[in-house]
C-alpha positions in Angstrom: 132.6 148.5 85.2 134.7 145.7 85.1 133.4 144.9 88.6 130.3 144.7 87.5 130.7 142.3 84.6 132.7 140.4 86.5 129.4 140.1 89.4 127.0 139.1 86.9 129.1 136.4 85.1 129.7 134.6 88.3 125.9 135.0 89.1 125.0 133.5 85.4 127.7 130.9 85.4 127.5 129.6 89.4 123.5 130.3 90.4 120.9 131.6 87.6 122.4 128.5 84.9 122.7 125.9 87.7 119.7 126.5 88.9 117.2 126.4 85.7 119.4 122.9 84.4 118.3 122.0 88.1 114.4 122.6 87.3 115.2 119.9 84.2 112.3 116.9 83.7 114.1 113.8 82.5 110.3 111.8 83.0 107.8 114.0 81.4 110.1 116.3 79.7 110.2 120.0 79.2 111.3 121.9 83.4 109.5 121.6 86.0 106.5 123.9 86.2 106.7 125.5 90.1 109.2 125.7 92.7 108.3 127.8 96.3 110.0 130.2 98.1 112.1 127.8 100.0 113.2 125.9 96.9 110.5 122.8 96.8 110.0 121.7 93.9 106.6 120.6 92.8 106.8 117.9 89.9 103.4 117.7 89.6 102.4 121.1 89.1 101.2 122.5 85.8 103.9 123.4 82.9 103.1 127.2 81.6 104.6 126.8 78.0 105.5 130.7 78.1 108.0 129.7 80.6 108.7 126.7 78.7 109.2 129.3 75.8 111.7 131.7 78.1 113.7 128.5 79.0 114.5 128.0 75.6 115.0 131.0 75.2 117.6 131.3 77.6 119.3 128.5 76.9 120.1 128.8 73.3 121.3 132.5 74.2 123.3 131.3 77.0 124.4 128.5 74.6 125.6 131.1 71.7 127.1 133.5 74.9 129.4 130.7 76.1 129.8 128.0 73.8 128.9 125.4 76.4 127.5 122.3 74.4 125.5 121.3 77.6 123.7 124.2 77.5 122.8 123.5 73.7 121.3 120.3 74.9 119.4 121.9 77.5 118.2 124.2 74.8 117.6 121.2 72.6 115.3 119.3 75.6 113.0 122.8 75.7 112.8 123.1 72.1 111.7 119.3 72.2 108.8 119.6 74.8 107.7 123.1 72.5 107.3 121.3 69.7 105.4 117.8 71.2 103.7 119.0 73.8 103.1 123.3 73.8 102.2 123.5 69.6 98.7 122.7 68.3 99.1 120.9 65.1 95.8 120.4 64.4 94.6 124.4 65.0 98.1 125.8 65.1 99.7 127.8 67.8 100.8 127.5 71.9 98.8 126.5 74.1 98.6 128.2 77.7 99.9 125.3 79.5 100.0 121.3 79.9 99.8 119.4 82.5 103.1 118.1 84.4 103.0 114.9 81.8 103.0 117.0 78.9 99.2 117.0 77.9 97.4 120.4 76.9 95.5 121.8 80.1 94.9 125.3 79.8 94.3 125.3 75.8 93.8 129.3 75.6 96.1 131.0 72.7 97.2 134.3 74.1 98.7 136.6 71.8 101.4 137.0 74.4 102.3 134.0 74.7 102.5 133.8 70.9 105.0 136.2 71.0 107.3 134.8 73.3 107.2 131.6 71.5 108.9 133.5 68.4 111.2 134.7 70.4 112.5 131.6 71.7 112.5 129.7 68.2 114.3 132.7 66.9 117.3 132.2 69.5 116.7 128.3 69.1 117.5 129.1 65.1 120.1 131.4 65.7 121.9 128.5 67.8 121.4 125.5 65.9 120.3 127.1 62.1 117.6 124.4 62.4 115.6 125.4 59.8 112.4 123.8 60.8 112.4 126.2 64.5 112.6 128.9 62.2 109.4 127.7 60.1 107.4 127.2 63.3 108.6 131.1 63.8 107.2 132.0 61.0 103.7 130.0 61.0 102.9 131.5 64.6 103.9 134.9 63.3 101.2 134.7 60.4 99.1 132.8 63.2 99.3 136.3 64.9 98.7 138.5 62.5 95.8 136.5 60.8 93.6 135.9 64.0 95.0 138.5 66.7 94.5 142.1 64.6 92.4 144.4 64.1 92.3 147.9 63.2 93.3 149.1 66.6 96.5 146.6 67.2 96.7 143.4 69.0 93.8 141.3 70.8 94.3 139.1 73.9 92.8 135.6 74.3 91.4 133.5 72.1 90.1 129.5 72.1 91.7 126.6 70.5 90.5 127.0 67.1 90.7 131.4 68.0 87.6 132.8 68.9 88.0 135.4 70.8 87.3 135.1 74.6 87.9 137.2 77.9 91.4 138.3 79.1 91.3 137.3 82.5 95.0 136.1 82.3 96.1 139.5 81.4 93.7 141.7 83.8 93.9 142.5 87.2 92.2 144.6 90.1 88.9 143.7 88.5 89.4 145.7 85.3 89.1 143.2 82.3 91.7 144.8 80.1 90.7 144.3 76.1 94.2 145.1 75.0 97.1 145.2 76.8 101.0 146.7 76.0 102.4 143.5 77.3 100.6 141.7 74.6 100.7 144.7 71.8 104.9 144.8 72.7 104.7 141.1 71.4 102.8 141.3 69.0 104.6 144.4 67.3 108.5 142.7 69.1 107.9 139.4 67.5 111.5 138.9 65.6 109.8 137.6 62.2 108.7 140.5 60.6 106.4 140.4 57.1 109.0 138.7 55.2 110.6 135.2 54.2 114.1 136.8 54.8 116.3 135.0 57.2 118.2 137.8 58.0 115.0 138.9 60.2 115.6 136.3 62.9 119.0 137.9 63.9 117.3 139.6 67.0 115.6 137.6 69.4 113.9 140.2 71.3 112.1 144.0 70.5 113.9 146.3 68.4 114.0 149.4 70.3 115.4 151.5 67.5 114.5 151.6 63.5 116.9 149.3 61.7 118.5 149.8 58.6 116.3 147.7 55.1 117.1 144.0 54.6 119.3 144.1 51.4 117.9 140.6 50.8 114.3 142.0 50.7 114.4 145.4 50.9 112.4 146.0 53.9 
């Protein structure tokens, strides 16, 4: 066992970390959007702000794992870019993706990529207690479950200003899927739950067992 622990810090620490602070955009901001098989980067291609979210992700968990300030600032340059360039203001929510300077292209709000946008602020909160990370959290949580429910669980695809539209980004082999479990595992994962309570950002991804009430709010 110690073998193996030993395997996968080397491969965090010497190739998966190098290689995402590698995809880093010091122009445009946020990473790079695309990189081929044979490593050639594209820094032109289109930012998806799902992976913008998972790169911030990581980083602030890699940041809390090894204490490494440069991986805080990595953390810090994603959570930038989500904030300027992936959030709506004016509707509210993520946007699919922007364009490699930054501006929206693909303006669809997925409920699955709503999801994985908590999660990252979640970790970015638990990292830096920055307490406005954990209000966008929370607004994109209520986002959720005011436009993407109904009585059935979680819908797919919506517009800019979420009216619901086709969910070709989650379908495949020509069956147009109307609700999917990648998006209803988000949905129901996201790590704010119904409440104002702090103590209900402490996970940053699914619970995969009942947890114990919240002494601060009972729930």
């Amino acid at each position: 066992m110690s073998s193996i622990k030993q395997a996968a810090e080397e491969m965090l620490l010497q190739t998966i970390i190098p290689f995402w602070k590698g995809l880093r955009d010091e122009e445009n901001g946020g990473f790079y959007g695309y990189m081929d098989f044979d490593l050639k980067l594209d820094k032109k291609a289109e930012k998806g702000c799902i992976l913008n979210s998972r790169i911030l992700w990581f980083f602030s968990e890699a940041a809390m794992l090894t204490g490494r300030a440069d991986l805080a600032e990595d953390a810090r340059h994603a959570y930038q870019f989500f904030l300027k360039n992936c959030y709506d203001e004016a509707n509210g929510g993520v946007y699919w993706s922007c364009d490699y300077t930054g501006k929206p292209q693909d303006t669809t709000k997925h409920t699955y990529n709503q999801g994985f946008a908590i999660y990252a602020l979640s970790a970015y909160y638990r990292l830096t207690k920055d307490p406005v990370a954990l209000t966008y959290a929370k607004k994109i949580f209520h986002l959720i479950e005011q436009h993407c429910t109904d009585s059935e669980g979680y819908l797919e695809a919506f517009t800019i200003d979420w009216k619901p539209e086709s969910n070709e980004k989650l379908s495949e082999n020509g069956v147009m899927a109307a609700k999917t479990m990648n998006t209803l595992r988000r949905g129901r994962g996201s790590a704010v739950r119904r409440t104002s309570c702090p103590r209900r950002v402490r996970r940053s991804s699914p619970p995969r067992a009942r947890r114990r009430p919240c002494p601060e709010c009972r729930r």
